[in-house]
TORDO-996629 format. One record per atom (N, C-alpha, C): x negated, y, z negated; residue in one letter. Coordinates in steps of 0.001 Angstrom, whole numbers, padded with zeros to 6 digits, always signed. Example, Ala and Ser with C-alpha at 12.3 -4.5 7.8 and 13.67 -1.06 7.14 Angstrom:
-013190-005690-007800a
-012300-004500-007800a
-013200-003300-007800a
-012850-002250-007080s
-013670-001060-007140s
-012900+000030-007870s
***
This chain:
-033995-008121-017661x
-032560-008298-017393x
-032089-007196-016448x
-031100-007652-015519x
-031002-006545-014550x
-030014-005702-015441x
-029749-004412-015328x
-029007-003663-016306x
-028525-002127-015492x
-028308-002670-014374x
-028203-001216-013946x
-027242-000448-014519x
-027197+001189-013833x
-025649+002156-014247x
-025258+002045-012959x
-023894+001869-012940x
-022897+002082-011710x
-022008+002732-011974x
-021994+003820-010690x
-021074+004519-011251x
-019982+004209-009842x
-018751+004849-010564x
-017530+004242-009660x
-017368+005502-009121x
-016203+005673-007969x
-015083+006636-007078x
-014472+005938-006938x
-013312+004798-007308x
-012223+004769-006459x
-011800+004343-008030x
-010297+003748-007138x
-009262+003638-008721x
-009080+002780-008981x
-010263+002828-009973x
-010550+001240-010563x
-010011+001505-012110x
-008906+000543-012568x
-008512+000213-013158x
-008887-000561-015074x
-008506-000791-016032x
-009217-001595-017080x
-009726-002414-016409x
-008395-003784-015744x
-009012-005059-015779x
-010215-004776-014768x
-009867-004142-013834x
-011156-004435-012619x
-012620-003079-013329x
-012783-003043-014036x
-013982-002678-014690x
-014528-004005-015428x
-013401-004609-016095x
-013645-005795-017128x
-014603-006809-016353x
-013834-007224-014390x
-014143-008160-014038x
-015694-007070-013331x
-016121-005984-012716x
-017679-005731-012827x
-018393-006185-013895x
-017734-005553-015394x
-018963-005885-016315x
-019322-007687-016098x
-018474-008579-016064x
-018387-009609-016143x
-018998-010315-014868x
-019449-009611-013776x
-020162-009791-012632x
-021596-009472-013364x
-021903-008241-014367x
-022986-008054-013823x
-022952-007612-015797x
-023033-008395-016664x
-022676-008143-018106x
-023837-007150-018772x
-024711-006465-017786x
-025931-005625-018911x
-025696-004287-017893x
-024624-004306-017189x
-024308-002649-016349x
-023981-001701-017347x
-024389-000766-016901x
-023667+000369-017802x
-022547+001117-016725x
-021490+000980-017204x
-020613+001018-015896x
-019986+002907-016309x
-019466+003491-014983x
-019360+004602-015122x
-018092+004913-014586x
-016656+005589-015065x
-015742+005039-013608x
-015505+006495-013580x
-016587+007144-013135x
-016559+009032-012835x
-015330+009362-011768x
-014555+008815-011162x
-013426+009300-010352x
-013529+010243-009243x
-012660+010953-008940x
-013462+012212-008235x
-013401+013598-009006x
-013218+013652-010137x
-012955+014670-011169x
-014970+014795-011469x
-015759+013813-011765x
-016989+013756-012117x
-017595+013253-011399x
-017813+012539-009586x
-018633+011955-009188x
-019717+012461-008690x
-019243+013818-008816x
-020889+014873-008490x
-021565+015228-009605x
-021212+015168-010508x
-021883+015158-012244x
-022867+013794-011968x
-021783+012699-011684x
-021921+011261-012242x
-023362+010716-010778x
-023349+011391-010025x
-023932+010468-008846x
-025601+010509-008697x
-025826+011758-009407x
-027189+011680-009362x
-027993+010730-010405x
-027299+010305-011220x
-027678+009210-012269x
-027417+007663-011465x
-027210+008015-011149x
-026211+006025-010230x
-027655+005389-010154x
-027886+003625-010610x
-028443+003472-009484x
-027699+002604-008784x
-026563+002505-009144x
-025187+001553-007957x
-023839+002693-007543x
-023860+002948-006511x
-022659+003873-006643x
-021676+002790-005599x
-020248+002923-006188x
-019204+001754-005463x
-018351+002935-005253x
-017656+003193-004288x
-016606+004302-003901x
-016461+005197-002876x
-015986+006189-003147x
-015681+007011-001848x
-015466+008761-002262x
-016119+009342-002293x
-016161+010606-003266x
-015696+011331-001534x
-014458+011749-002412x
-013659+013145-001319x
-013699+014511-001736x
-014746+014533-002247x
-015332+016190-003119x
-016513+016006-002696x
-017244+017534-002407x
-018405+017747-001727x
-019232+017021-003498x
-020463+016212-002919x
-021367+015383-004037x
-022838+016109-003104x
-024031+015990-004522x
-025213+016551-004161x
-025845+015696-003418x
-025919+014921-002264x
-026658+013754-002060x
-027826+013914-001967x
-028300+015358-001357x
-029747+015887-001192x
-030427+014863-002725x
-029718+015912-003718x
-030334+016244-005101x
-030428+014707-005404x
-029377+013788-005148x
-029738+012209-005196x
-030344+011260-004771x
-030841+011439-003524x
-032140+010642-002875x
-032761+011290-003625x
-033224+012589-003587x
-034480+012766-004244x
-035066+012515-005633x
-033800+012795-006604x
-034241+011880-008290x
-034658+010117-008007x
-034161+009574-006837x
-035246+008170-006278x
-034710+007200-007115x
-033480+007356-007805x
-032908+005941-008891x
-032072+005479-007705x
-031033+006283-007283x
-030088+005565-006436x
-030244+004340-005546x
-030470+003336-005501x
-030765+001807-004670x
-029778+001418-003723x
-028396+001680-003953x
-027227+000797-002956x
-025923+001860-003147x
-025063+001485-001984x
-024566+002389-001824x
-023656+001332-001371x
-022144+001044-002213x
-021084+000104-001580x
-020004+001293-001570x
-019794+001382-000594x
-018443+002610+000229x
-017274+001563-000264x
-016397+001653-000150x
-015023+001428-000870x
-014337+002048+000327x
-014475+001935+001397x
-013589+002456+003077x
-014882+001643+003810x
-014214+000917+004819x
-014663+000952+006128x
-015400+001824+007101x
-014629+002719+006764x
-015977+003954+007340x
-016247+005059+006681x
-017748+005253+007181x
-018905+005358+006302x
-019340+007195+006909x
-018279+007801+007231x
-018621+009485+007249x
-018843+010051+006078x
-018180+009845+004967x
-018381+010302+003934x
-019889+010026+002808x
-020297+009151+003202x
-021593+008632+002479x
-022957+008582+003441x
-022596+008292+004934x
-024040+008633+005516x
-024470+009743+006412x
-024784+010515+005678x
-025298+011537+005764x
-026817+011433+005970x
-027054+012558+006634x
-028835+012657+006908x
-029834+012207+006378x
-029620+012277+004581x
-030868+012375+003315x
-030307+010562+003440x
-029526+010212+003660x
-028924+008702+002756x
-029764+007931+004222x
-029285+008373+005264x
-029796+007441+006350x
-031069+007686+006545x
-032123+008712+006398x
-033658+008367+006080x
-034235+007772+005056x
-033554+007529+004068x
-033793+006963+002523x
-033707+005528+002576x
-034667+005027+001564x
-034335+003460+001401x
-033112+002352+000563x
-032353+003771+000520x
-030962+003545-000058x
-029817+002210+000543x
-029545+001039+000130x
-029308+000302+000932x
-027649+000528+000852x
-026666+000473+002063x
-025602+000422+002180x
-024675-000377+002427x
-023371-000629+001995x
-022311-001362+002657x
-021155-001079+002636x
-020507-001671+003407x
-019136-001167+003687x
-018067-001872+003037x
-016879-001501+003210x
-015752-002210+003000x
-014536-002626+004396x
-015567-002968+005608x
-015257-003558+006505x
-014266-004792+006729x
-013382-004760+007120x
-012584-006099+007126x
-011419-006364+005678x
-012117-005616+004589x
-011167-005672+003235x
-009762-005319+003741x
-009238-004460+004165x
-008374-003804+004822x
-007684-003821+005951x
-008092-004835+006806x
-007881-005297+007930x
-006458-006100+008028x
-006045-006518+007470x
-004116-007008+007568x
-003367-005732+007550x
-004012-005038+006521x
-003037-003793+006220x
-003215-002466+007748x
-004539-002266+007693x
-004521-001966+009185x
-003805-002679+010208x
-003933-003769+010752x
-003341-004535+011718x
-001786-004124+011591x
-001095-004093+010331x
-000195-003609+010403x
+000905-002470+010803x
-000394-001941+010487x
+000221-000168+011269x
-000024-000322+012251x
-001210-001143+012962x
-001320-000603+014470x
+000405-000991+014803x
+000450-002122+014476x
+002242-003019+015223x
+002685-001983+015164x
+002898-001707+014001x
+003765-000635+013458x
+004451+000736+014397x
+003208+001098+014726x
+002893+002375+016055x
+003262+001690+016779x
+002363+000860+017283x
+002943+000085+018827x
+004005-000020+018796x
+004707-000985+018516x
+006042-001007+018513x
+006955-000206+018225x
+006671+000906+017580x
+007859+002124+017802x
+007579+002818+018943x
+006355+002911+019529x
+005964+003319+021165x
+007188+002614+022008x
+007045+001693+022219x
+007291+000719+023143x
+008739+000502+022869x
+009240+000337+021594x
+010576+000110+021124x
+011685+001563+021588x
+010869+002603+021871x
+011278+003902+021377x
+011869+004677+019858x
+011523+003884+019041x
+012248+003969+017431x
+012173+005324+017619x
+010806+007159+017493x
+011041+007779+017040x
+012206+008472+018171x
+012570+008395+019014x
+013881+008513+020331x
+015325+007830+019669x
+015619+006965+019132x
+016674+006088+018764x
+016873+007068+017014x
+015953+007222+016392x
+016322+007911+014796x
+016596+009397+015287x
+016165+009957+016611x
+016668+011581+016688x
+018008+011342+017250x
+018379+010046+017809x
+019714+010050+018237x
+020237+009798+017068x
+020119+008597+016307x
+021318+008506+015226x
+021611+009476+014547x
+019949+010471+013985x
+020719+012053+013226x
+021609+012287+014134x
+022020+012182+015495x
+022372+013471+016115x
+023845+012169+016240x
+024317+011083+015715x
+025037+010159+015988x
+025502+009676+017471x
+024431+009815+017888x
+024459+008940+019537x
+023874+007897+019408x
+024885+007084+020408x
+024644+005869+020437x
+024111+005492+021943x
+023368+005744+022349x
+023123+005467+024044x
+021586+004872+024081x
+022046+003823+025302x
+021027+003248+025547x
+019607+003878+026698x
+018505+003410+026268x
+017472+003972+026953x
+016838+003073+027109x
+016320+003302+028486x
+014451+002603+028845x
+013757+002368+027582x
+013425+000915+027251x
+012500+000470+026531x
+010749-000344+027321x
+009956-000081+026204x
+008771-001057+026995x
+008285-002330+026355x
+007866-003385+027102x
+007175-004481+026155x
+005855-004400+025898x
+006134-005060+024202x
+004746-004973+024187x
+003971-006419+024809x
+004770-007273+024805x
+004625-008764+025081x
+004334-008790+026270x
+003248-009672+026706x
+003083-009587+028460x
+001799-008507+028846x
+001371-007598+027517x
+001333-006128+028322x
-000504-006532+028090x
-001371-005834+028412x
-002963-005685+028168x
-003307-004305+027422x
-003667-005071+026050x
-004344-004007+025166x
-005601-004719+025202x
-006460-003013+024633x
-007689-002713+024998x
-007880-002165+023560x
-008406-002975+022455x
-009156-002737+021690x
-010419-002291+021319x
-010563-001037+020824x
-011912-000082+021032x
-012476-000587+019763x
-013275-001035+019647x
-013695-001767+017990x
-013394-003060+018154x
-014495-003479+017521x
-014148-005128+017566x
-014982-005951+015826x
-014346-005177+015375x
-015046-005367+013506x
-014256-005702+013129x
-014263-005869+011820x
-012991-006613+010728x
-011803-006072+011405x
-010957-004604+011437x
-009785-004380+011543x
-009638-005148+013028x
-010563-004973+014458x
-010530-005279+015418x
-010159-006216+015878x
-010862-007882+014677x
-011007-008922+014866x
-009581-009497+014235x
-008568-009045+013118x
-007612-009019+012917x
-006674-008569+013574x
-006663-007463+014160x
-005817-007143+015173x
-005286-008260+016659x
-006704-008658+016816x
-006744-009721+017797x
-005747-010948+017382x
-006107-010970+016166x
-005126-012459+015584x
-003674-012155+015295x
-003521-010429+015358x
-002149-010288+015391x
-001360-010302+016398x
-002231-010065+017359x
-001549-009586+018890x
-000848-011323+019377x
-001956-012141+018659x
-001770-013254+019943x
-000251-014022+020393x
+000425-013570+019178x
+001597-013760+019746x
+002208-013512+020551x
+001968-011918+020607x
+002917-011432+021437x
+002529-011722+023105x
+001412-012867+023113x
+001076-013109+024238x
+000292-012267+025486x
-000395-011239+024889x
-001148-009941+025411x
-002446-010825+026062x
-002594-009702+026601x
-004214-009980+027117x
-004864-009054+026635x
-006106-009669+026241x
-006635-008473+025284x
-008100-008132+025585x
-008492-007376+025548x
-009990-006712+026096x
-010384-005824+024936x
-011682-005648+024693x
-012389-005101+023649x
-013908-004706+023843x
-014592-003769+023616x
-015362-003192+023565x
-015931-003099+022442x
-017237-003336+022298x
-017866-003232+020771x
-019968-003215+021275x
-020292-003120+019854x
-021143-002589+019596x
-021943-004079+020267x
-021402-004937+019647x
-022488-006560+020009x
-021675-007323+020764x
-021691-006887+021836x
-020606-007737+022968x
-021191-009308+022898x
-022309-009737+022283x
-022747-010929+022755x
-021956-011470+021454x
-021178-011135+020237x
-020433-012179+019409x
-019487-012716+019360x
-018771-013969+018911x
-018029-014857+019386x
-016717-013724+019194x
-015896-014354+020322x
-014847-013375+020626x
-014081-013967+020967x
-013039-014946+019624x
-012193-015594+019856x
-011190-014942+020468x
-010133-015009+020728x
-008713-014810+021232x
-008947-014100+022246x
-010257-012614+023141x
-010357-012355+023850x
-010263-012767+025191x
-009623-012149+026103x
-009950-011915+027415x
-011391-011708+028038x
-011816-010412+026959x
-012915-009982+027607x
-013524-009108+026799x
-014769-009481+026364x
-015746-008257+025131x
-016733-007466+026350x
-016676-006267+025747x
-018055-005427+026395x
-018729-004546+025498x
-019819-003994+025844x
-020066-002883+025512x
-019644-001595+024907x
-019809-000540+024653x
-019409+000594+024781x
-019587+001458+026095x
-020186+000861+026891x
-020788+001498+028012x
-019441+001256+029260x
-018752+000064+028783x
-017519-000300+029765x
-016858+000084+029421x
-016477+000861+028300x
-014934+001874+028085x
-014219+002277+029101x
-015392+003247+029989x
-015241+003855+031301x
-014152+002734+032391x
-014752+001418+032071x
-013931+000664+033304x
-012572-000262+032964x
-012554-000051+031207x
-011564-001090+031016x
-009883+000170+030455x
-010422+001311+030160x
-009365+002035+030125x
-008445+001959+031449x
-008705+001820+032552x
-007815+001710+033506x
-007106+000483+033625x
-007274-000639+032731x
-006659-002086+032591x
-005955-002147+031820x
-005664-001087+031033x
-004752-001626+029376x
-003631-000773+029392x
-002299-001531+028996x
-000932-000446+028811x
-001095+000057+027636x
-001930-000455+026371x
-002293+000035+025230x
-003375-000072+024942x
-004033+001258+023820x
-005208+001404+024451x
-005483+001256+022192x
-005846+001055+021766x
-005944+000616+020048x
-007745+001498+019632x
-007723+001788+019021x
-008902+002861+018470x
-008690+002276+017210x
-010025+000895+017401x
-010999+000501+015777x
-012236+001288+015545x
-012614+001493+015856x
-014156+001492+015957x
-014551+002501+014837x
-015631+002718+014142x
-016345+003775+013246x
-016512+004770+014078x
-016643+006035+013060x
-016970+007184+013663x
-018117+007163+013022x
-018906+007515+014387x
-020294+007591+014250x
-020496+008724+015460x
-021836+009425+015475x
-022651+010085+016443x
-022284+009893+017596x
-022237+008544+018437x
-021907+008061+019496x
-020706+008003+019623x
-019965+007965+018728x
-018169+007788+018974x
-017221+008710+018850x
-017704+009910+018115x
-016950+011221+017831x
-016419+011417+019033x
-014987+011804+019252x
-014608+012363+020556x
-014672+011646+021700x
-014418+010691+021931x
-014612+009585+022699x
-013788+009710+023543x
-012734+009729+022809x
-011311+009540+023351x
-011496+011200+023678x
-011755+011484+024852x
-011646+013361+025518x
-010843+013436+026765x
-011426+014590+027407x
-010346+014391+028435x
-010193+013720+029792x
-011935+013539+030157x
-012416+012591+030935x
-012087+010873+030916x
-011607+010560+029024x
-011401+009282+028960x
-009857+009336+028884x
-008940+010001+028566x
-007912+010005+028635x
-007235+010634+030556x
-007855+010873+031259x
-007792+010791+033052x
-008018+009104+033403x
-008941+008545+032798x
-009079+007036+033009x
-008093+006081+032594x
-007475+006787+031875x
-006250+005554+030957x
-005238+005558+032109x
-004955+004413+032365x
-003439+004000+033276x
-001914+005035+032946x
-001684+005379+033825x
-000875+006255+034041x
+000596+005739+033143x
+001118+006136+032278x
+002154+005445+031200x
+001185+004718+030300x
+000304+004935+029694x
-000192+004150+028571x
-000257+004558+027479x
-000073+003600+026898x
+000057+004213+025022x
-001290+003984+024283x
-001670+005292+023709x
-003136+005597+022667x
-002241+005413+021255x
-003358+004469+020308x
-002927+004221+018826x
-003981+004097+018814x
-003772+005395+017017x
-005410+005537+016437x
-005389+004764+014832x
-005966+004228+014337x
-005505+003712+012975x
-007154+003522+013230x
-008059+004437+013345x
-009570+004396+012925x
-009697+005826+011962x
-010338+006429+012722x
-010667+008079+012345x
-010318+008784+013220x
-009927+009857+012637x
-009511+011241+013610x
-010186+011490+014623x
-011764+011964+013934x
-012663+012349+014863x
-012955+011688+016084x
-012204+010252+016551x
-012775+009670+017807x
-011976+010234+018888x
-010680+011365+018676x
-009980+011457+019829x
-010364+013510+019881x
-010182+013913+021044x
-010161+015165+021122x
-008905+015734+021088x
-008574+016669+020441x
-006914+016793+020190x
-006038+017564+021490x
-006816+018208+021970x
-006703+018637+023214x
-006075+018201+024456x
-007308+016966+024135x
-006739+016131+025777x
-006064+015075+025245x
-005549+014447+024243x
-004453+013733+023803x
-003234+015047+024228x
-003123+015859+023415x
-002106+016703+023770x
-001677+016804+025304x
-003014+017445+025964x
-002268+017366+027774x
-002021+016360+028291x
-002761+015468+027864x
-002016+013943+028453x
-000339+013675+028222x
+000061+013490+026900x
+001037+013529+026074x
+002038+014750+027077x
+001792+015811+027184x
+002637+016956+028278x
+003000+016581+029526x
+001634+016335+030145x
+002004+016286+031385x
+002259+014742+031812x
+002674+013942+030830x
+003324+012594+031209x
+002007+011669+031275x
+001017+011503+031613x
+000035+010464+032405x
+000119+009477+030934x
+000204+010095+029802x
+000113+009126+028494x
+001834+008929+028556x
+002268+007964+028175x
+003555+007708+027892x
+004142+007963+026131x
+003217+007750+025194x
+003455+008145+024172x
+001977+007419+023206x
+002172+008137+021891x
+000907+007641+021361x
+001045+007659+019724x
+000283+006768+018895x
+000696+006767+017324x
-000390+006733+016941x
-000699+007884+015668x
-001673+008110+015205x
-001864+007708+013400x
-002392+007355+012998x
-002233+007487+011657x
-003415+007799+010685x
-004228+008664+012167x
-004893+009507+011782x
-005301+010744+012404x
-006038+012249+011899x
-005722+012960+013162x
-007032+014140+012866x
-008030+014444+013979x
-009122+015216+013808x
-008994+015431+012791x
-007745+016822+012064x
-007976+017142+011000x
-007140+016466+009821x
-007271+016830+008740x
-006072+015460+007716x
-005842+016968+006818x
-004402+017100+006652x
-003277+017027+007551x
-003799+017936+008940x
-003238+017858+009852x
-003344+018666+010950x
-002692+020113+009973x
-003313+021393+011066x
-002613+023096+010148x
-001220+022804+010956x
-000978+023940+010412x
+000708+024184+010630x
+000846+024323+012153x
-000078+025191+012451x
+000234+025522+013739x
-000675+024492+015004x
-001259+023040+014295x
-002087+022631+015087x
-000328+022040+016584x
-000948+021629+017532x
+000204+021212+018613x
+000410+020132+018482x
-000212+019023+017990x
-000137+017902+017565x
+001367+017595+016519x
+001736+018470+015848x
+003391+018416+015551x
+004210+018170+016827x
+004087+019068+017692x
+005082+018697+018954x
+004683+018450+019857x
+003611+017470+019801x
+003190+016597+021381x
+004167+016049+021398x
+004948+015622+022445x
+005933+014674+023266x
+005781+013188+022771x
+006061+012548+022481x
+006019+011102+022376x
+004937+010835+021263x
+004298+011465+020482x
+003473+011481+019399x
+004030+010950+017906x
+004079+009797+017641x
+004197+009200+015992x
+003191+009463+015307x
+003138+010442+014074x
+002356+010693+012928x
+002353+009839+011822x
+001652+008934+011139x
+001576+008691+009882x
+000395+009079+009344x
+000891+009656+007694x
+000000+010311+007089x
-001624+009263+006481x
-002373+008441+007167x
-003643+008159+007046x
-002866+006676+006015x
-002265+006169+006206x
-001153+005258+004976x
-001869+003677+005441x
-002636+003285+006509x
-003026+002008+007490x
-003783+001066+006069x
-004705+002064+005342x
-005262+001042+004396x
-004456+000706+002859x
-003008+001563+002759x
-002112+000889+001654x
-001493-000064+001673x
-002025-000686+000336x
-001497-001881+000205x
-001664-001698-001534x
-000833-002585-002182x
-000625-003216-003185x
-001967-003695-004298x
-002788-004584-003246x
-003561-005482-003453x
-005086-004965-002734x
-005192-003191-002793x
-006132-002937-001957x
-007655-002824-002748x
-006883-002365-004521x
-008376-001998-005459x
-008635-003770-006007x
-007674-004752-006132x
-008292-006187-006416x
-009013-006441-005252x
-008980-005896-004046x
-009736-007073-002857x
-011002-005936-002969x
-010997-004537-002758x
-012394-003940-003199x
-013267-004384-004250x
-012487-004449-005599x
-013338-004922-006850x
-013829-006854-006399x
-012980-007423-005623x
-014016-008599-005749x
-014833-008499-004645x
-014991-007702-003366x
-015765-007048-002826x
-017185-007161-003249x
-016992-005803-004336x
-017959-005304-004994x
-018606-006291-005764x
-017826-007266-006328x
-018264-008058-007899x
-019031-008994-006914x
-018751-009168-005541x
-019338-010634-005397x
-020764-010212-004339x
-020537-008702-003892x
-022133-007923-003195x
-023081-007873-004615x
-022306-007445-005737x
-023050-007566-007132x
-024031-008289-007501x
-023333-009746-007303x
-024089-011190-007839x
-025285-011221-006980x
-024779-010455-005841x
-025850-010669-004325x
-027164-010470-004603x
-026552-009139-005273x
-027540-007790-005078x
-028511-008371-006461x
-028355-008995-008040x
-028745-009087-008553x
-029586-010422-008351x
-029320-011275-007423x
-029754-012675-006645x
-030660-012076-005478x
-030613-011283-005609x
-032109-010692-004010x
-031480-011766-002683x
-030134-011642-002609x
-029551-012498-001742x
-028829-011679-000414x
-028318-011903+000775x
-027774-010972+001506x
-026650-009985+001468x
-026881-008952+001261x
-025242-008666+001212x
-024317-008681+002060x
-023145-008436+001478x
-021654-008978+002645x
-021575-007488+003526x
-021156-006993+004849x
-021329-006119+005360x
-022480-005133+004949x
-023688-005571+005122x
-024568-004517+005072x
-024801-004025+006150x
-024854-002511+006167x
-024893-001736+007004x
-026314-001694+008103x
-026170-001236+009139x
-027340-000658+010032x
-027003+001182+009954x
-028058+001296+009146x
-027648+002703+008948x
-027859+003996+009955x
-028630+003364+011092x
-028950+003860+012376x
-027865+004014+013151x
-026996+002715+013199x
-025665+002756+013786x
-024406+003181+013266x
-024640+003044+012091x
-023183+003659+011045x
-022516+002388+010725x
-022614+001237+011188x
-021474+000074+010718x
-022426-001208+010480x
-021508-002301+009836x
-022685-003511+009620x
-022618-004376+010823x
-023385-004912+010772x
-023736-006314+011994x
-022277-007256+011755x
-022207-007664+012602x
-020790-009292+012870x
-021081-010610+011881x
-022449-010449+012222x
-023253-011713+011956x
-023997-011520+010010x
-023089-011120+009307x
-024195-011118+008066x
-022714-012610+007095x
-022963-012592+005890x
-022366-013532+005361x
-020675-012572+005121x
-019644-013824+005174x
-018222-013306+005209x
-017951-012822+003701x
-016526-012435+004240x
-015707-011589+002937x
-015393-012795+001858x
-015547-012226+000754x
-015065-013752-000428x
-013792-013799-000624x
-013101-013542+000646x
-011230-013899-000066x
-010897-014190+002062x
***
């Protein structure tokens, strides 16, 4: 009988423990939190979550129980690490779970870019009423950096607003509905000069850290708006900042930032045209039910020697386009 221990990190609840055991009724289930997941992890041989406390991973490949590794975030900095990505530890993500609620913030940003909202709330404190230059977003060409679950949602959000949309991704050869135009990562270089908005999906990985530097922010169209609702680490804070100064960026929304929180004294408080939200893109309501059936239904997978749903390429940091869809 399969009977594994799983141990949890995220905030999983009675009922959604009730509905694991009931996925997988001979688990010995563990819901270590982040108070115990470095106690709890070297015993796992299922770990589901996202541990934001330094965990032994060394010390856990090497006791050799650990088998799978379901992240509970979309991206996967926190779990693949050196020992995990030489190991036969199998991984997955929580790719696409999150993807409305992302899509949301990007609007969100965008459109206070373009709307001028954080310009219009320093006037009303200040009770002025005057009108200013606004931009559209409608009409305009965004350039989606990522083209994965949040990416592929984003696309279905935009289409209203009648955009043209361009995207860059890892497997330019997959179907790419609503696009204009898929590429590479290698065409970043040529499509930043096409887009009034420039959208940062993509994982942080090896290849993507810092992407966004100062060489790629000289390429962006002169008035264009950067929105990050990926990871911090893909932009250099630097050359967002001089861009942001010396005008060539028109304004930019982050709702995430190298460091979480930025220090007191980072400049990123008073870049020019800069919207902060505090990392908020994956809240939602309904975010630990769509993880737990996530998990419950990679479960059945995993105990069926069947494919799992976003399994990772752990070489690349993210899963393939092409494996079986989300169960909701």
């Amino acid at each position: 009988m399969f009977s594994p221990r799983i141990v949890l990190c995220y905030p999983a609840a009675e009922r959604h423990l009730g509905r694991i055991q009931q996925a997988c009724p001979a688990a010995a289930i563990v819901n270590a939190g982040q108070e115990r997941i470095a106690e709890e992890l070297p015993t796992a041989d299922i770990f589901c979550g996202h541990a934001k406390v330094p965990v032994p991973w060394a010390e856990t490949i090497s006791a050799g129980r650990l088998q799978w590794i379901q992240s509970s975030a979309a991206g996967l900095d926190h779990c693949l690490v050196p020992d995990v990505v030489a190991s036969e530890v199998l991984v997955t993500s929580a790719s696409g779970v999150l993807a409305d609620q992302v899509a949301e913030q990007a609007i969100a940003l965008v459109t206070a870019c373009t709307r001028r909202i954080p310009l219009f709330l320093r006037q009303q404190q200040q009770r002025e009423f005057i009108r200013r230059p606004t931009r559209d977003l409608t009409g305009s060409t965004v350039l989606l950096v990522g083209f994965g679950g949040n990416g592929r949602r984003l696309a279905e959000v935009l289409a209203p607003w009648k955009t043209r949309l361009l995207a860059t991704d890892y497997f330019p050869d997959q179907p790419a509905t609503g696009l204009d135009q898929l590429a590479g990562p290698a065409s970043l270089g040529q499509l930043l000069p096409k887009a009034d908005v420039v959208i940062l999906a993509a994982p942080l990985t090896p290849q993507t850290r810092e992407m966004i530097d100062a060489e790629a922010v000289s390429l962006m169209k002169s008035g264009s708006i950067l929105i990050n609702v990926a990871r911090g680490g893909l932009v250099v804070e630097a050359a967002v900042v001089a861009g942001l100064e010396s005008g060539h960026l028109d304004s930019a929304g982050f709702d995430v930032t190298p460091e979480e929180p930025p220090a007191a004294e980072s400049p990123l408080w008073d870049a020019p045209g800069l919207l902060i939200t505090p990392h908020v893109g994956g809240q939602s309501a309904h975010r630990i039910d769509r993880m737990t059936d996530l998990f419950c239904a990679n479960l059945v997978r995993y105990s069926q020697g069947r494919p799992l749903i976003n399994a990772v390429d752990k070489r690349l940091g993210f899963p393939s386009p092409d494996g079986p869809p989300l169960p909701f």
